[in-house]
N, C-alpha and C positions, 0 to 999 in steps of 0.2 A: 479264528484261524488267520485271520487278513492282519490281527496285528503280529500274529508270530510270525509269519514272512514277512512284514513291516521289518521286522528286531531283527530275523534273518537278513536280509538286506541291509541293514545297518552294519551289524557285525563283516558284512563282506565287502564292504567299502571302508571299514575304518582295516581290516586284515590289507586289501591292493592297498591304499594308501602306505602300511610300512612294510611292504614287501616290495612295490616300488623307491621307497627310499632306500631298501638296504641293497636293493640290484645297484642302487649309484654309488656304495658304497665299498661294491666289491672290488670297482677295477684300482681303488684309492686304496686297499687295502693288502697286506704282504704276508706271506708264511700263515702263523697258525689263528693269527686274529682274520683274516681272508676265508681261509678253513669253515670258522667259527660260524661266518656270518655265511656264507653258503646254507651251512648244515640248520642254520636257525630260520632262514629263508624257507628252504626247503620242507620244516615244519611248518613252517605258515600257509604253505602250498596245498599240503595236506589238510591244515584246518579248513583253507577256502575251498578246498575239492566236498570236504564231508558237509559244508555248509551249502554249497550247488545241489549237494544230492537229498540234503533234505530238504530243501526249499522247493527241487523240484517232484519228491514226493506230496509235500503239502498242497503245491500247484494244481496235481493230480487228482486230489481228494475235492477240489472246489466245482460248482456249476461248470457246466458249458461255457455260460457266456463272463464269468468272472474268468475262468482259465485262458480265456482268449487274449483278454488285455494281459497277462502277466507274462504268457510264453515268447513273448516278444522280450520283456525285460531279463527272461532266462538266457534267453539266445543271446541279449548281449553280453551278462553277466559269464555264460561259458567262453564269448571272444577272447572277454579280458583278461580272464584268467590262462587260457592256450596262450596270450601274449605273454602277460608275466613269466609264465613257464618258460617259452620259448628263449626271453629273454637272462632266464636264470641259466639254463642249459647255453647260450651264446656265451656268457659269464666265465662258464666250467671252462666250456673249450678254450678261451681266449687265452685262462691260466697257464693252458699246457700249450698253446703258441708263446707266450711270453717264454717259459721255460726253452723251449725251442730255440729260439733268438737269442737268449742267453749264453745256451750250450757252444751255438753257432760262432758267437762274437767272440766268446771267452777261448773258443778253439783255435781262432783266425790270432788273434791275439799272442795266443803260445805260452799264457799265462798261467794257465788249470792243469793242477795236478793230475795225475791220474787217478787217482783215489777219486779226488773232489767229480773227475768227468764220470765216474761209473757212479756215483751218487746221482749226480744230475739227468744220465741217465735213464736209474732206476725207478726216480721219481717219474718221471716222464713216461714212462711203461705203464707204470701206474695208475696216472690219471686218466691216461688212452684208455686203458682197463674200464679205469672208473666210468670213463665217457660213452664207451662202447654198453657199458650195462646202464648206466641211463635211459639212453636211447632206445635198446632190448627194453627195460621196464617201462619207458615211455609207452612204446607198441601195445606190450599186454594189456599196459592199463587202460590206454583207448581201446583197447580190444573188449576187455570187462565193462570198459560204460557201455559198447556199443553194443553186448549182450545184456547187462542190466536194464538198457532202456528198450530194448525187447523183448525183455521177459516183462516189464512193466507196463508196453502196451497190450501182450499179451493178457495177462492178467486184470487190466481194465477193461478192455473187452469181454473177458469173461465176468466178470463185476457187475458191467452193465447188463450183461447175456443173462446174468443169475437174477436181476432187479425184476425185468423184465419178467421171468419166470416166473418169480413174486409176487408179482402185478396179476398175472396170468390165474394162481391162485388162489388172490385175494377174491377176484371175480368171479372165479368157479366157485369158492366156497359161499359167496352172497349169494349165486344162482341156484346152490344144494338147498340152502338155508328157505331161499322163497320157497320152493319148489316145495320143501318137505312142509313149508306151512299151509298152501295150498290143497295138500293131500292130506294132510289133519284136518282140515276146513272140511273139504268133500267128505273124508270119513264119518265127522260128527254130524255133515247132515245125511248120510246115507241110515248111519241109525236114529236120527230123530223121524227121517221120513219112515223106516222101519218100526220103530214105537207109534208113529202114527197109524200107520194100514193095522197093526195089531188091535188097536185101539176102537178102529172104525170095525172094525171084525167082531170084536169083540161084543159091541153095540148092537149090530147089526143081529148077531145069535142072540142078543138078550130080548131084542125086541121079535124077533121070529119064533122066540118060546112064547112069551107074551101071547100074542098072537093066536098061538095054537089052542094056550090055557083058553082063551077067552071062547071060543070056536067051540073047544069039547064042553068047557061051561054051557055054554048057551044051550045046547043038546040036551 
């Protein structure tokens, strides 16, 4: 298990490595290649999100005292990622300030069509749009780790609650197990001692006719 979060850990340091270079590469970037590399960012986000939640599944599954030293490397491993994130979403917004400044200059100017200013914009609507639901999906999905990871400690709890039970079990069934050999014990000798007294009885009436024959003999 320790080397599949090894290989985990690997994978999510070489994903921030080019998720931090493609953040440097957005504000150097224009129109649909800008786009591009957002949206390709953005999957990388998502792979490093599903690689935190199995790793930190895996974490879950290990000792006590091995889970101890790794929850610390989770808790930094979720920083850097709320950072990259954060910094991808400063990214988005910056776009549609740039757009902003543009519209602004190009107005001041008295250069821009009309056409061209209802495009500029419409684009700009848009990304507000886009940025607003970000942000809305940002929420829920901090909202769904922050109920995943309490449905997960719940569920370890219960895990361990169930081990427990187990354990509980195991020892009542060893304690049946003595128990009922003990009372086999006692039974077998309850009838050996009962074969015995029959035995002695038995003796006893052979020799008490004896006895008697010998008596009316003698007569």
């Amino acid at each position: 298990m320790e080397n599949l979060i090894a290989s985990y850990e690997h994978q999510f340091s070489v994903l921030t490595a080019e998720i931090t270079v493609k953040i440097g590469n957005i504000d150097n970037a224009h129109g649909a290649e800008k786009k591009s590399i957002i949206s390709a960012t953005e999957r990388q986000l998502d792979e490093a999100q599903e690689l935190l939640e199995q790793m930190d599944l895996e974490v879950r599954e290990l000792p006590n005292a091995d889970r101890g030293k790794l929850m610390g490397r989770m808790k930094s491993y979720q920083n850097e990622f709320n950072r990259l994130e954060t910094q991808v979403k400063n990214a988005k917004t910056s776009n549609v300030q740039k757009f902003r400044e543009e519209l602004f200059h190009l107005e001041g100017n008295g250069d821009l069509e009309s056409d061209q200013r209802t495009r500029l914009l419409d684009n700009t609507e848009r990304l507000e749009n886009s940025s607003r639901k970000l942000e809305i999906g940002y929420k829920v999905a901090t909202d769904t780790q922050k109920i995943g990871e309490d449905i997960l400690n719940n569920l370890s709890r219960d895990r361990e609650t169930l081990e427990r039970s187990r354990q509980r079990l195991r020892e009542g069934d060893a304690s049946l197990g003595k128990s009922s050999r003990i009372l086999t014990a006692m039974a077998r000798r309850i009838v050996q001692n009962r074969a015995i007294t029959f035995a002695v009885l038995f003796i006893i009436g052979i020799v008490m006719i004896v006895v008697v024959y010998l008596a009316v003999t003698k007569k």
